[in-house]
C-alpha positions, 0 to 999 in steps of 0.5 A: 939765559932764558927768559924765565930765568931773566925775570926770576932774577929780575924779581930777587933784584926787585925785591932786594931793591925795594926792601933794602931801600937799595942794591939791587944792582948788587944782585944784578951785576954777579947775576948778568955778569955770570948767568947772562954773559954780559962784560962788566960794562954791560952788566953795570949799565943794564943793572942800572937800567933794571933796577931804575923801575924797582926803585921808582916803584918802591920809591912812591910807595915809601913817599906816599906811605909818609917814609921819606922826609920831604927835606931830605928828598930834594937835595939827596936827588939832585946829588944821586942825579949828579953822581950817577950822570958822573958814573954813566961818563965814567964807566966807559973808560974803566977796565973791566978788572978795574971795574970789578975791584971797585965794585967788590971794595965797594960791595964789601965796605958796605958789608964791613958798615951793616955788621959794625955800624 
């Protein structure tokens, strides 16, 4: 995948980040994984690694538009912080298919949650 092609991408990942408050990292695994090649080890830990910056951006802009509850920010950190340390050990020692049932089962319970909540 070129280059252009990458940051286009990269941007449609962005902005599902930062207007959904999250998943961008459900655009940029189908989209590493089948427009770039990349295994899906590799395209899990690289959709990480991109939308890292995306949600920081967003995220400060949430904090200093007053969005984010200061009581809520702190302890929901430091358990996104554990889990995804948790997940980065993790993700080396699963199966590619496995990987990607998980990751489907995961995609569609939140699917599944967004149209019955």
């Amino acid at each position: 995948m070129k280059r252009r092609g990458l940051a286009l991408g990269g941007a449609a990942i962005g902005a599902a980040n930062g207007l959904f408050g999250g998943g961008g990292g459900m655009v940029a695994v189908p989209l590493l994984e089948r427009a770039a090649r990349y295994p899906a080890a590799s395209a899990h830990a690289t959709a990480i690694a991109v939308v890292l910056p995306a949600s920081a951006a967003s995220g400060a802009v949430y904090l200093f538009s007053g969005l984010v509850p200061a009581a809520v920010l702190l302890p929901a950190a430091l358990g996104v912080a554990a889990g995804g340390f948790l997940g980065a050990k993790l993700l080396p020692r699963l199966a590619s298919r496995a990987l990607g049932a998980m990751f489907a089962l995961v995609m569609f319970a939140a699917g599944v949650r967004m149209l019955f909540p």
